[in-house]
N, C-alpha and C positions, 0 to 999 in steps of 0.2 A: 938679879934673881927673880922668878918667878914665883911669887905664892898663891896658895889656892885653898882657900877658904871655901870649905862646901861635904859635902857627904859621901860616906862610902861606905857601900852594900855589899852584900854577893845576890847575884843574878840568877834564879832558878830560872832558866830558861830550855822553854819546848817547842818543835816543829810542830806545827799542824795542817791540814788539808787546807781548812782557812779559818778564818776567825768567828770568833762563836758569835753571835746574835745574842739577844738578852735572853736566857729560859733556856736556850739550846747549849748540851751537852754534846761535847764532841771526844773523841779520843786522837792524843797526842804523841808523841813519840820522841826518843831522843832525846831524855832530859838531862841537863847540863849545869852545872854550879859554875859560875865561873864570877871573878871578881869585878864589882862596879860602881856605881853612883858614881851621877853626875861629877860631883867633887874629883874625885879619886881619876873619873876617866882625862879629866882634864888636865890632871896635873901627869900623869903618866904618858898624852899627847904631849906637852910641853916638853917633856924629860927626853922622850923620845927626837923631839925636834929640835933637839940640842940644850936646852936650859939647865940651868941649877934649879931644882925648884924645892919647894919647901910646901908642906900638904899642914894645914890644920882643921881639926875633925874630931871624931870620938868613933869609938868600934864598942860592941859589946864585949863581953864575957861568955859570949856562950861556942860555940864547938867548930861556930864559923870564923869567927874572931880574927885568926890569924888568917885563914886564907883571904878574908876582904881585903887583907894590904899585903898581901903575896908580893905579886906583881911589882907592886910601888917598889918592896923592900929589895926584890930583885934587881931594879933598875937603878937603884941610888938614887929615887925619891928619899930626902930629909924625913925624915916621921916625929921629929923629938914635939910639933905641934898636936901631935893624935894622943888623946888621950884614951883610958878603958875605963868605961862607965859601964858599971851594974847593970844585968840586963841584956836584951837581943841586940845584933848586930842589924842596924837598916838591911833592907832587904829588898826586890825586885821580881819578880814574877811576869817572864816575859812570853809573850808569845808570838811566834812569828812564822807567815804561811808560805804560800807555795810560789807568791808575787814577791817576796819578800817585805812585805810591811807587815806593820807590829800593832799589836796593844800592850801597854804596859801596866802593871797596876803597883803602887809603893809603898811600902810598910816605913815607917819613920825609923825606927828602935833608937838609938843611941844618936843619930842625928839630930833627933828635935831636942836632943841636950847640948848640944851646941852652943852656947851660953853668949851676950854683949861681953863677957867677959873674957871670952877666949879671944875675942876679936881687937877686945884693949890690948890684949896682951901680946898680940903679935909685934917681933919686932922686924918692923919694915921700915926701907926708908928713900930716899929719896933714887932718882932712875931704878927702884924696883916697879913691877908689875904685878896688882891683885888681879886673879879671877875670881869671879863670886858666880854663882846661880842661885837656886830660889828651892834646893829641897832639904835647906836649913831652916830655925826660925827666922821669920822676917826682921827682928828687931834685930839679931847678929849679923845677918846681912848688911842693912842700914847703918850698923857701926861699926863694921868692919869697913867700910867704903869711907865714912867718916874719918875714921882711923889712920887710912890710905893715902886720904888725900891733903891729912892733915901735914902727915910725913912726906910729903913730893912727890908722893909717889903715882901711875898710872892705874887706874883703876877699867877693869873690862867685866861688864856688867852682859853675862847673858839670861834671860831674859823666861827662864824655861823651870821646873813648872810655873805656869804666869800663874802673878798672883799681883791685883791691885797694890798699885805703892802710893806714897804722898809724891805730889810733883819735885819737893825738897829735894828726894833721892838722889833725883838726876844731876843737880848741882854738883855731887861728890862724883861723879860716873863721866870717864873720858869717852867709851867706846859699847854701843847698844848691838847686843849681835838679838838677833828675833828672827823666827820663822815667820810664814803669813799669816797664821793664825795668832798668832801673840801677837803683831804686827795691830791686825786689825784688833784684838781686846785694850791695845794700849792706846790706839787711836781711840775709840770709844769711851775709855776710862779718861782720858786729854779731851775729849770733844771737838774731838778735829772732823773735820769734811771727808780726809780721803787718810787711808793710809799709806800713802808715799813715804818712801825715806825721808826726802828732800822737806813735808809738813811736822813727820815727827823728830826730825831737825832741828828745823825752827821752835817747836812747843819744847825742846829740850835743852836745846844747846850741845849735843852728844854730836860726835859720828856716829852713823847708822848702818849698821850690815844686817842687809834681810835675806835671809837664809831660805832658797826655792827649791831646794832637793835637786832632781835629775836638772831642773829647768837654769841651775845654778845661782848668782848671787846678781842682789842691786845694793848699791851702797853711796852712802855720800860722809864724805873727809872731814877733816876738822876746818878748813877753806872753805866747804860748802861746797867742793867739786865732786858731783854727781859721776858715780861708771856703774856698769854693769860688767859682770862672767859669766858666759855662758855655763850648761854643766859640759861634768869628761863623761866621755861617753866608758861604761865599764862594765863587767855582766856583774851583778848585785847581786847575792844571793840575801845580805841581812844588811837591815840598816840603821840597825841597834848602836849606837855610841858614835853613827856620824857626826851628827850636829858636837858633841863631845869634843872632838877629835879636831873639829874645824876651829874651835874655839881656844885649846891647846896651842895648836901649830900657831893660829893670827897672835895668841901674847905673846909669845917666843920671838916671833918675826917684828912684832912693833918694839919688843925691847932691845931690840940689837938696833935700830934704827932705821927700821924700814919704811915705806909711804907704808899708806894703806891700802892700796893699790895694789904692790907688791906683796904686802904681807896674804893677804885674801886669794890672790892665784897661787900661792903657795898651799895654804889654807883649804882652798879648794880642790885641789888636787890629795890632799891628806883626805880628806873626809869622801871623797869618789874611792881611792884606795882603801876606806873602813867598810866599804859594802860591798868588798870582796871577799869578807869572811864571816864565818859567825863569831857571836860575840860582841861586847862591847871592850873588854881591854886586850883581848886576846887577838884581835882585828888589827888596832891601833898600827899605821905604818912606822916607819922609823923617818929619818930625815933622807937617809940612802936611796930609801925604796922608793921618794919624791922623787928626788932628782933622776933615777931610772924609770919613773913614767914621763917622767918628762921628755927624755929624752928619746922613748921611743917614740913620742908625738913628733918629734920634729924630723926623724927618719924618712 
């Protein structure tokens, strides 16, 4: 089983001409609610890429409440870990232009309730797999991996919003997924030389998948065997809940027993297929629609 430990919003997201500057006022268009946080989109990647998965979280009380775990609830995402806590449901406020990149800005509500205590109380155990990210508190985070790893279990640590951790962290944490910009804040917070996979590796003891967008992935295993993937080439329109979606599909695919190798071409292929829609969970491919891009590549 998949669990996934982290947050979940609804996404007020708007088209724009392009993205505002500081002081500059633009007019947008086509605004859109639609279900999200990190957490949420991860575990609904997973669901969709065949897992059992199981969501712990918190939602507000207020009008959005339900629709932020719509989705989940549709898909036979577990919810019995989501609690309602007093209060606004996290939120998301997305914007995204005409190239399709984003700015995002995040409102906590009921996520940063999130408690060490929700994370004791998970029961996981051994060949399951945690996801965790980072727009929970950080001390739920760190014991929710604690938690994980006490119990056998796999832990996949992405890395997003970065936020300074104790090097400790890492000990609990099988698999570091990072874009380059996290990449290089986690090199610099390690005091490393370079941010390669292959140094933050070594300073970790992780496997490392660094997340390049169109330019695709570099990564190095729990062997310490270095690859790279190229990206899929796809027309994008948004690229809201890729990184999401990549992160989904690779715990699904290492808990059935895959390299990581395999799991990451699969992985990447999911997350090329989420910037063909908008949205972050309304994007989300299935396991089907993989294998049918796949297969048209090889035609």
């Amino acid at each position: 089983m998949i669990h996934v430990l982290g947050s979940i919003n609804i996404d007020y997201s708007v088209v724009v001409p392009h993205l505002p500057t500081p002081g500059e006022t633009i007019a947008g268009n086509k605004l859109v609610l639609t279900p999200g946080g990190k957490g949420a989109n991860q575990a609904l990647a997973a669901r969709r890429a065949g897992a059992e998965v199981k969501m712990i979280g918190a939602i507000g009380t207020d009008s959005v409440a339900d629709a932020a775990v719509s989705l989940l609830k549709q898909s036979g995402v577990d919810l019995s870990g989501v609690q309602s806590i007093q209060g606004p449901t996290g939120c998301a406020f997305v914007f995204v232009d005409e190239k399709s990149e984003n700015q995002i800005v995040i409102v906590g509500g009921a996520n940063d309730a999130v408690s060490a205590e929700h994370a004791r109380n998970m029961s996981i155990s051994n060949n399951d797999v945690l996801l965790l990210q980072m727009e929970c508190p950080q001390e739920t985070v760190i014991e929710a991996a604690a938690r994980a790893k006490k119990c056998g279990a796999s832990v996949v640590a992405n890395l997003a919003p970065y936020h300074s951790l104790d090097k400790q962290f890492f000990t609990e944490v099988d698999y570091l997924i990072l874009n380059q910009s996290e990449a290089d804040q986690l090199a610099k917070d390690l005091q490393l030389n370079s941010a390669t996979v292959e140094d933050i590796r070594v300073a970790t003891d992780c496997a490392v998948i660094k997340t390049l967008g169109a330019e695709g992935i570099e990564a190095i295993d729990e062997q310490s065997r270095s690859f790279s993937l190229p990206g899929i080439k796809v027309d994008a329109i948004d690229t809201v809940g890729a990184g999401d979606t990549f992160a989904g599909f690779l715990g699904t695919l290492l808990s059935t027993g895959n390299s990581l190798q395999n799991a990451c071409k699969v992985a990447n292929a999911a997350a090329a297929l989420a910037c063909t829609k908008s949205g972050a969970q309304t994007a989300i491919p299935t396991i089907q629609d993989v294998v049918d891009l796949a297969n048209s590549k090889s035609d």
